[in-house]
C-alpha positions, -999 to 999 in steps of 0.1 A, spaced: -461 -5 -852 -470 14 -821 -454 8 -790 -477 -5 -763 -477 10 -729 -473 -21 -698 -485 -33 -674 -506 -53 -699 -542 -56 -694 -554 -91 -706 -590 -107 -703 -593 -147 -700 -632 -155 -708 -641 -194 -704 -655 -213 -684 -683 -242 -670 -660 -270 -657 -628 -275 -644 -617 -286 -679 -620 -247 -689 -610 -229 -658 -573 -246 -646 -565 -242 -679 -575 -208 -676 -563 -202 -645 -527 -217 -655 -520 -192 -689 -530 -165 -662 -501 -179 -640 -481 -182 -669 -486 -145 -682 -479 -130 -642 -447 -153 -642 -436 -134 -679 -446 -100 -667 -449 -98 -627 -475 -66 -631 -499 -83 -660 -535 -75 -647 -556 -102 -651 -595 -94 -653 -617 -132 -657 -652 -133 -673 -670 -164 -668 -710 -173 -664 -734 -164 -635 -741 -193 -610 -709 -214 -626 -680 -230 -602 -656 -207 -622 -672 -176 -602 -657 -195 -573 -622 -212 -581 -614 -183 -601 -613 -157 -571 -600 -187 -548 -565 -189 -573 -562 -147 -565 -582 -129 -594 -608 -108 -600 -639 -127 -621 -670 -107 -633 -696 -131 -638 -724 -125 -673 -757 -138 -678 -755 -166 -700 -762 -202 -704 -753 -230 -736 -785 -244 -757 -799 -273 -742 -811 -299 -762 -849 -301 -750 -871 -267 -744 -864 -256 -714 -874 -219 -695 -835 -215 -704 -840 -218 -738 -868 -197 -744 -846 -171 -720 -816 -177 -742 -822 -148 -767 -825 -123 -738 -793 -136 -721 -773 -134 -755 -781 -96 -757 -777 -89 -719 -745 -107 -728 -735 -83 -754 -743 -57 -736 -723 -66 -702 -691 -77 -726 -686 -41 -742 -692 -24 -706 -663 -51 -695 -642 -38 -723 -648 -1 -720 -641 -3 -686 -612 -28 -683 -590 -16 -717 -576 -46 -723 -549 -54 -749 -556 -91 -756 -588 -112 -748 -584 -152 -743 -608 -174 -746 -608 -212 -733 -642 -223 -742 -677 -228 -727 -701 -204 -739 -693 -176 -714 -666 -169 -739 -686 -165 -769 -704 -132 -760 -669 -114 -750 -645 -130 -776 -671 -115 -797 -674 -82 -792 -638 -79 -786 -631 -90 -821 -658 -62 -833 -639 -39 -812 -607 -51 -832 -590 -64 -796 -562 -90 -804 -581 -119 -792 -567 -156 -786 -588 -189 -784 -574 -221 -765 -593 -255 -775 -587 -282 -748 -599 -313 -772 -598 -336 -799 -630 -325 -813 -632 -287 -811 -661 -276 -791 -695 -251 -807 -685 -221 -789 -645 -218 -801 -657 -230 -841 -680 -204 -842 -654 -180 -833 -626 -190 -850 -636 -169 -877 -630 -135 -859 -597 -144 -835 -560 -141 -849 -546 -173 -834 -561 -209 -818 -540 -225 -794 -544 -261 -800 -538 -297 -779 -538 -316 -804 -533 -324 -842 -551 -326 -869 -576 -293 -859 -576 -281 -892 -607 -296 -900 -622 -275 -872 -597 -240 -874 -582 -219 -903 -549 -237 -908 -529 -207 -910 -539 -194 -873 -534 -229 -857 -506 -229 -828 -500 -263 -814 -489 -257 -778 -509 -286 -760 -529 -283 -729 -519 -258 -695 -514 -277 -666 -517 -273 -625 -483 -255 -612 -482 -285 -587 -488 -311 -611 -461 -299 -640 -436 -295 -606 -439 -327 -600 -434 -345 -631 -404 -322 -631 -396 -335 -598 -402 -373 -602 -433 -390 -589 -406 -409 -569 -398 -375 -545 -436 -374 -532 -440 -408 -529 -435 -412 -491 -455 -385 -484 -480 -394 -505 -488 -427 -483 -485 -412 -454 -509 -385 -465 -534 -411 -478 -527 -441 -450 -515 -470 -472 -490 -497 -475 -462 -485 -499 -457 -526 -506 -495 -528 -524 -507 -518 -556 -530 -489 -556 -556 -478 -583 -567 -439 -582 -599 -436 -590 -614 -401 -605 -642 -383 -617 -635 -353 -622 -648 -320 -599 -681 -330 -596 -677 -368 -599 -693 -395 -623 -720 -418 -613 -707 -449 -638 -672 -445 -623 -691 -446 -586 -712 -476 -593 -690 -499 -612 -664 -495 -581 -694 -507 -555 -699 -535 -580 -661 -544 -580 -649 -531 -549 -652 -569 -534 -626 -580 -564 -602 -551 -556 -601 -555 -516 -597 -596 -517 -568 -591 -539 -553 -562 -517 -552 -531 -537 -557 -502 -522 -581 -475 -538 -577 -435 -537 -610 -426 -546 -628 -395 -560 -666 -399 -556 -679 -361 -563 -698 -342 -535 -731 -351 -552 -722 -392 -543 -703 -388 -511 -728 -395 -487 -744 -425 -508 -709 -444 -515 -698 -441 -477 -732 -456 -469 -729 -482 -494 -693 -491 -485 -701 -492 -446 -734 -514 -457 -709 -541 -479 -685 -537 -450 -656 -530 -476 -634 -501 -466 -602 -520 -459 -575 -499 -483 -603 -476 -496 -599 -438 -493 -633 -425 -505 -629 -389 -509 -655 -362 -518 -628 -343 -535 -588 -349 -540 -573 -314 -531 -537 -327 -531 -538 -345 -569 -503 -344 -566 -495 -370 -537 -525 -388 -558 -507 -390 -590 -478 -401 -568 -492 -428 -551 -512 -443 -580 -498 -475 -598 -531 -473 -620 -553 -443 -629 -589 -447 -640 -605 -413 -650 -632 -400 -672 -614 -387 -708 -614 -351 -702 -588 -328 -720 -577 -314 -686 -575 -350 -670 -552 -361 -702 -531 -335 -698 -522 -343 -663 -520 -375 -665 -493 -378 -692 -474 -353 -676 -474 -374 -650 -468 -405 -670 -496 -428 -654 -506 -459 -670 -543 -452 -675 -583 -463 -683 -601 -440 -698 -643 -442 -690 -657 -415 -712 -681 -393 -703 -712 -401 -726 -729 -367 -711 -703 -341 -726 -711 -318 -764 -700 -338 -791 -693 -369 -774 -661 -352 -778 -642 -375 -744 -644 -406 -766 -630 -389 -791 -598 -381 -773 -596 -415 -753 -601 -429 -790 -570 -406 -802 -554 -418 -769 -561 -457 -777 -552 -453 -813 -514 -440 -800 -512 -472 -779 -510 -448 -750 -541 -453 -724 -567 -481 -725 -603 -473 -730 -639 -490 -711 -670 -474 -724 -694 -458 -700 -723 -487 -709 -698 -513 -702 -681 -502 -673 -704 -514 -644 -694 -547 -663 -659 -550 -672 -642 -518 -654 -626 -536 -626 -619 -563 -644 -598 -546 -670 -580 -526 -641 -570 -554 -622 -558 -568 -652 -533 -538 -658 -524 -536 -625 -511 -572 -626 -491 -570 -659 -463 -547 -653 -455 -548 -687 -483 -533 -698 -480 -504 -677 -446 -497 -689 -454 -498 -726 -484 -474 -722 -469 -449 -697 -437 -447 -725 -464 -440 -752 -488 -414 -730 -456 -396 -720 -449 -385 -754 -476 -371 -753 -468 -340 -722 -463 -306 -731 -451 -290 -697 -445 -260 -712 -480 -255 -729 -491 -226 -707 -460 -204 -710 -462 -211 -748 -499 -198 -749 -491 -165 -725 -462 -157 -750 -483 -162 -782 -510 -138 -764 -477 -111 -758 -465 -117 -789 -505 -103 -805 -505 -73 -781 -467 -65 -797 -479 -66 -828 -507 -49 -831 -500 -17 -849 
């Protein structure tokens, strides 16, 4: 077994949506925190919000020309042969220029054209699958990487058994801080931040980066419910929606206790502040908000490949440890069922004992020591 030389050189390929990249971004955090002088090199997809959060957390991204299948012919489709082999191409000029030891990938397709050619090139290579239901790009590559760093159990109907790792989901720094901390130490500040009565319930209200248009509209049909009984709302409309739900909220005049937000940068004082969290069923979202150990709804995300939110929200449900709403039924029933919660106490308890079981804080260090522990073997 040869001896390999440090700093290590590691590649972390993913990418799309949030859900891939602060994963991403936290096994990089977690690999710099084992070895201080790790260099850190991120491949992700042209015109994706990876090629800007990545370089905004410190690292260096290059970006390749690739796109997923959609599922009506499109110009992208037709172009979708050319982009694979420009792919190709671009990954082994990454390689033969970057060296690296170990290659990551946390889905999206921007990982399948490097984790490919990495594994041809014999590179130790590592895949990280976020969900329930494993997504296209990580089956087809299962094949050809030495471990799969997994969130869940039961993946061996998706992985070879015998390279499964279950390590669970990587997390925000300032997220697994604070459910080391307590929710309880960020709770003034969390008001203060937001401008709300510590005596009243508040629901938090997110959908995710970009935001969700059921989540949007079934708060403007309940918002009259949820201000006449005095809860306060911390909500995340997406930048696409801002401007409409303002207008809409100004229109209803209803903006007493609502905090209408294009984007939540401090989740933490969020988390903190929230009695109730409704949220589309997102691996990354789950991850958080057990850690966190908030009593939640889960609306899932009828747009995503393989319908694979309600499948985790279902695994969620099943374990007694979030409630679910489906997306058809939400403009319907979604404030409804949240005031509910919000007025049985109970209720909350029970589920936010259940969802913490759930946490793995330690998930991203666990993934950047399996990725060590292939570059130390590899002989």
């Amino acid at each position: 077994m040869e001896a390999v030389q440090k700093p290590y050189r590691i590649i972390i390929s993913g990418g799309g949506t949030g859900g891939h990249i602060y994963p991403a971004i936290a096994i990089a955090h977690a690999l710099q925190d084992l070895y201080s002088d790790t260099e850190i090199l991120f491949v992700g997809a042209k015109g994706r919000m990876e090629m800007q959060k990545v370089p905004e957390a410190g690292y260096k991204i290059i970006g390749l020309w690739i796109s997923g299948i959609q599922r009506k012919l499109t110009l992208d489709n037709l172009a979708f042969p050319l982009k694979v082999t420009s792919s190709l191409i671009g990954s082994l000029k990454i390689l033969s220029d970057f060296r690296p030891n170990a290659v990551v990938g946390v889905g999206g397709f921007a990982s399948g054209p490097l984790l490919y050619t990495a594994s041809w090139k014999n590179i130790p290579s590592l895949l990280q699958e976020q969900n329930s239901y494993a997504g296209l790009t990580n089956k087809l590559l299962a094949g050809k990487v030495k471990k799969v760093c997994v969130a869940q159990e039961g993946m061996e109907q998706f992985f070879p058994k015998e390279k499964i790792v279950f390590t669970g989901n990587p997390v925000r720094k300032d997220i697994v801080a604070l459910a080391a901390q307590g929710l309880e130490s960020k709770r003034d500040e969390a008001f203060k931040y937001f401008d709300l009565d510590p005596k009243k319930k508040t629901l938090l209200v997110v959908g995710g980066s970009l935001g969700a248009r059921t989540l949007n509209e079934s708060m403007i049909a309940g918002v009259g419910k949820l201000v006449a009984k005095e809860i306060q709302v911390i909500w995340q409309c997406g930048k696409f929606y801002h401007e409409e739900m303002r207008a809409k909220l100004t229109a209803m005049d209803q903006k007493q206790g609502i905090r209408l937000n294009e984007f939540l940068n401090r989740m933490d004082l969020a988390y903190a502040a929230a009695d109730v969290v409704v949220s589309r069923a997102g691996a990354l979202a789950i991850s958080e908000l057990a850690l966190v150990k908030k009593p939640t709804i889960f609306v899932p995300s009828p747009n995503v490949a393989e319908d694979h939110q309600r499948k985790n929200a279902e695994t969620l449900v099943k374990q007694d440890a979030a409630l679910m709403v489906m997306d058809r039924d939400a403009p319907a029933q979604l404030i409804d069922v949240a005031l509910g919660l919000l007025q049985d106490e109970q209720q909350q308890k029970a589920l936010s004992e259940h969802f913490a079981k759930l946490a793995r804080p330690q998930a991203a260090e666990h993934i950047a020591k399996e990725v060590i522990s292939l570059i130390q073997q590899k002989r």
